[in-house]
N, C-alpha and C positions, 0 to 999 in steps of 0.2 A: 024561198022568201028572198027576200030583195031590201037589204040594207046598203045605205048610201054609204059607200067608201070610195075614197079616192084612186083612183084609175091608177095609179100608182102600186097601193097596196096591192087592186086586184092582181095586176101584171105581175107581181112579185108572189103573189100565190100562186099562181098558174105556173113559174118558174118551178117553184120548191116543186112541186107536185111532181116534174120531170126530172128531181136530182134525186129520186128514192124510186125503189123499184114494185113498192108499192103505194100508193096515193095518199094511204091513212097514215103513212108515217110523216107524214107532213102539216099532220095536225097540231104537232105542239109548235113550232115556229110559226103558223099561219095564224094562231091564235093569239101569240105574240104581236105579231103585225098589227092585226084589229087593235089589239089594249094598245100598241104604241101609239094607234091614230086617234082612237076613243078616247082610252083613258082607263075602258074597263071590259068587260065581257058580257053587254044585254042576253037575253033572250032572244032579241031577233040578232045578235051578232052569233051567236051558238046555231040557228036555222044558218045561217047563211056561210058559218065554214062547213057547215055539214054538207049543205048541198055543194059544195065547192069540193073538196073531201073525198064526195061521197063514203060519207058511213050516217049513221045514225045522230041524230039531233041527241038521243040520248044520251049515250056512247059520248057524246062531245060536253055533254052535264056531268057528264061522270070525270070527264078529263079536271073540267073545271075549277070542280071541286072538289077533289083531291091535289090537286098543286097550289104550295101557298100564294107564289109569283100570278096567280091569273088575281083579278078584281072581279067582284060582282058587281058594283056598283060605285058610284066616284069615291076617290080616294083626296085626300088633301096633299097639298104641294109636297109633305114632307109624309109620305106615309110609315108609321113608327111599328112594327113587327116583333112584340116579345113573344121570348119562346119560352114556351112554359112546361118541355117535358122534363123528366125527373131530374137530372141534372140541376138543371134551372129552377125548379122547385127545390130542391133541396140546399141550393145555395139563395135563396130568396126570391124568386121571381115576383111572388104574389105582394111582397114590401113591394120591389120595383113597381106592379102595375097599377097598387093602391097610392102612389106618388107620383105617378104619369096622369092618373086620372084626377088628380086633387089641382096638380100644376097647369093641364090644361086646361081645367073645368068640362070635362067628356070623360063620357065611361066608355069599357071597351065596346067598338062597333061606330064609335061619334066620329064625328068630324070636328071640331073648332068651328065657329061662326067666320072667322075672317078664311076659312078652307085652306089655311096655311096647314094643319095636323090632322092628322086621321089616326087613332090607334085601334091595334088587333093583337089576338093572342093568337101565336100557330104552333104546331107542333114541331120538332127538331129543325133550326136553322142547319143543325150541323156543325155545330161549335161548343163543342160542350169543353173544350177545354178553359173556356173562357167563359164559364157558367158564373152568373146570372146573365144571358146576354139578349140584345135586341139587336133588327136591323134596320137601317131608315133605307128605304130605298135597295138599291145594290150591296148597301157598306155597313161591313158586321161591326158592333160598337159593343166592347167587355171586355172584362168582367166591368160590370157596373156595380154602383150602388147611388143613394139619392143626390148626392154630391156632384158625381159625375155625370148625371144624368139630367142637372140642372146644368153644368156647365155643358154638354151637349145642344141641349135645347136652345140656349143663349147663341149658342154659336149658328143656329141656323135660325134665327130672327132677324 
């Protein structure tokens, strides 16, 4: 399948593929690339690292969605990431997410209308020392609570 990317990325998958000694370990960076150009990971961009890859269109679904970092679909400028495994549950997560989804007006899975916010619920950021936590983007934000999590917000408007 034949997805438009820029000649750039391709070139830069065709590199990766020659720093690993075998071609499918080069799936999780290559699919990085895509979401950095996209924005997220279509259906025809999963045919097309596959065929690039070679392994399985499958195999490349299964990658996807198992890792919270990939996008299935657009994400808003600021995309907000609570983690909701036990930790995080047991220090509040579900206040936090019932107070993200009131502030933005979206429930989890929306977007905001102006595509400034997107929020999602994943499993282990990896931070549980800093349980209830969220992460926008790259940057892990906690212990939270409603307070700080409006003063967060504020600060990326």
């Amino acid at each position: 399948m034949s997805l438009p990317v820029r000649e750039e990325t391709d070139r830069r998958i065709d590199e990766l593929k020659g720093r690993f000694p075998h071609q499918g370990s080069a799936l999780l960076p290559a699919l990085y690339l895509i979401q950095e150009e996209k924005g997220y990971i279509s259906d025809e961009a999963m045919e097309y690292v596959a065929g690039k890859i070679d392994v399985s269109p499958a195999f490349v679904a299964g990658v996807v969605s198992f890792y919270t970092l990939f996008h299935r679909g657009p994400t808003g400028r600021h995309h907000i990431q609570v983690c909701r495994t036990l930790p995080c549950a047991l220090r509040g997560c579900q206040d936090l997410i019932a107070h993200l989804e009131r502030r933005l007006g979206i429930k989890v899975g929306g977007t905001t209308p102006d595509g400034r916010f997107s929020l999602a619920t994943v499993e282990c950021l990896g931070a549980c020392d800093t349980a209830p936590m969220l992460q926008i983007g790259d940057r892990d934000h906690g212990p939270l609570d409603a307070r700080a999590v409006d003063a967060l917000l504020e600060s990326l408007r």
